[in-house]
C-alpha positions as CSV (number, residue, x, y, z in Angstrom):
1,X,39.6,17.7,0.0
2,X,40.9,14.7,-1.8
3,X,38.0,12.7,-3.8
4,X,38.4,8.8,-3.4
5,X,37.4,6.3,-6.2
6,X,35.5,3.6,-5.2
7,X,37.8,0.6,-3.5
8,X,37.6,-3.1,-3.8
9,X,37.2,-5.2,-1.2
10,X,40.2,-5.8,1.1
11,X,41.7,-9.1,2.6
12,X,39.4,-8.1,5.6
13,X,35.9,-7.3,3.3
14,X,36.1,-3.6,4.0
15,X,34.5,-2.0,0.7
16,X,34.9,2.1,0.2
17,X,31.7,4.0,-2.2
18,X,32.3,7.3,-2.6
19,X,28.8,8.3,-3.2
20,X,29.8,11.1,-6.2
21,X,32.0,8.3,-8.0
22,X,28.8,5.7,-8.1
23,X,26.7,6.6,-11.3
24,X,23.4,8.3,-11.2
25,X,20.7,5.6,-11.6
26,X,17.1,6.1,-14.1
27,X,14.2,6.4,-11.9
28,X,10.6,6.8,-12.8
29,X,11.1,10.1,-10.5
30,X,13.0,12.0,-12.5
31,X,15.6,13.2,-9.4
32,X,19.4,12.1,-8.6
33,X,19.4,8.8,-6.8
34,X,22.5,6.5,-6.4
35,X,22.8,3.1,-5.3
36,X,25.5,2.9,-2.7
37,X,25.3,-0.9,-1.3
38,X,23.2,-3.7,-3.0
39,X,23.2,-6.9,-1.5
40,X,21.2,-10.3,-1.4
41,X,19.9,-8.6,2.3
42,X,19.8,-4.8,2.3
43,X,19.8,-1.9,0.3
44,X,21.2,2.0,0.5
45,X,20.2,4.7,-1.9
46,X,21.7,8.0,-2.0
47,X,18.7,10.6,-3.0
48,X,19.4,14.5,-3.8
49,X,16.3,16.6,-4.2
50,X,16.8,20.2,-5.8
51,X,14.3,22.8,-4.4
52,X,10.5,22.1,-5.5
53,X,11.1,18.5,-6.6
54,X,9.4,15.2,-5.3
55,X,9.6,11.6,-5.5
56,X,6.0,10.2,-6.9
57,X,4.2,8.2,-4.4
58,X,4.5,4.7,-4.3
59,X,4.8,1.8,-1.7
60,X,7.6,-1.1,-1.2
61,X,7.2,-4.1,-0.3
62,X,9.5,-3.9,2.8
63,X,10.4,-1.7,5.3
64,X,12.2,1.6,4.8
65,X,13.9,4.0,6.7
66,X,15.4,7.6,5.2
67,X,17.8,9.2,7.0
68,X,18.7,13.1,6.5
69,X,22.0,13.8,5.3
70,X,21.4,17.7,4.8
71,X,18.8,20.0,4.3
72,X,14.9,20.2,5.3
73,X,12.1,18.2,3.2
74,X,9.2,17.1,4.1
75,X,8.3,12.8,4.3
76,X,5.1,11.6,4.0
77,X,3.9,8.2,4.9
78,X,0.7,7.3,4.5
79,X,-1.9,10.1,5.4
80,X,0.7,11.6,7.7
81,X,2.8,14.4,6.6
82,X,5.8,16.0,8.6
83,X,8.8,18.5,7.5
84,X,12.5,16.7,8.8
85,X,16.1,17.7,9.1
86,X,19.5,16.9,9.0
87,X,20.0,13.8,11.4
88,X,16.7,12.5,11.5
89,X,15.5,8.9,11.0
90,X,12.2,7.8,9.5
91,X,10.7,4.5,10.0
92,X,8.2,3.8,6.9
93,X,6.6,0.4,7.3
94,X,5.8,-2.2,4.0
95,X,3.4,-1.2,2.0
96,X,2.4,1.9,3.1
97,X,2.2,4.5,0.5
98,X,5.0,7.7,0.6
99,X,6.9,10.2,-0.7
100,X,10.0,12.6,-0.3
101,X,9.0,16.4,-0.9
102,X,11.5,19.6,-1.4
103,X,9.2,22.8,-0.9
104,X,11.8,24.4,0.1
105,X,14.9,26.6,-1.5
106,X,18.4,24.5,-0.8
107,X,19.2,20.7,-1.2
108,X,17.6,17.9,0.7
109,X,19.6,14.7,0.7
110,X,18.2,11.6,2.3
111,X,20.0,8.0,2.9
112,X,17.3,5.5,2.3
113,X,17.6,2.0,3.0
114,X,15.8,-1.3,2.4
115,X,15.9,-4.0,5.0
116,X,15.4,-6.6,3.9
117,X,16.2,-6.2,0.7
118,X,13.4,-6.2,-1.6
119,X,11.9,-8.8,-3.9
120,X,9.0,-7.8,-5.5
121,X,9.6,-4.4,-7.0
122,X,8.6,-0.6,-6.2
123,X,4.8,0.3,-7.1
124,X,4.2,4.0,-8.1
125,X,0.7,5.1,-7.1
């Protein structure tokens, strides 16, 4: 399988991330998360969890949704709590406290994207 750098935009806009060639970002969680698209309106993070590790609760100040790339984790959002699989798409609403959870034994990888893009930033609880 042939690895592609990431491209410049094109004369049409068309832009190419290759989520292993964009750099790992610092977080306050401690896990692998990667900023694929930033822009003044949205936002899409890559996130990898190993087996057993979590992101710390916290809230946003605008809506979220995670969709699951691979593996099986567990999402909670608010007091709710509910394991998820590959292809699933979870709505978390502004301000409502959550988290992303590996209790299990493989990789869980989760797109997770901002709309609209946030401008306050993330509070850990």
């Amino acid at each position: 399988m042939k690895t592609r750098t990431n491209r410049s935009k094109g004369e049409n806009g068309m832009k190419i991330i290759e989520m292993k060639s964009s750099p790992e970002k610092p977080n306050p969680h401690n896990v692998s998360v990667r900023m694929l698209y930033d822009t003044e309106n949205a936002q899409a993070v890559h996130i990898e969890l190993k087996p057993g590790e979590a992101l710390k609760k916290h809230v946003t100040p605008t809506d979220v949704f995670f969709y699951i790339l691979e593996g099986k984790g567990v999402v909670e959002i608010g007091d709710e709590q509910e394991e998820v699989s590959r292809d699933m798409l979870i709505e978390s609403p502004a301000k409502i406290p959550h988290r992303l959870l590996n209790p299990g034994d493989s990789i869980f990888r989760v797109l997770v994207v901002k709309a609209p893009r946030q401008k306050e930033s993330t509070r850990l609880l």
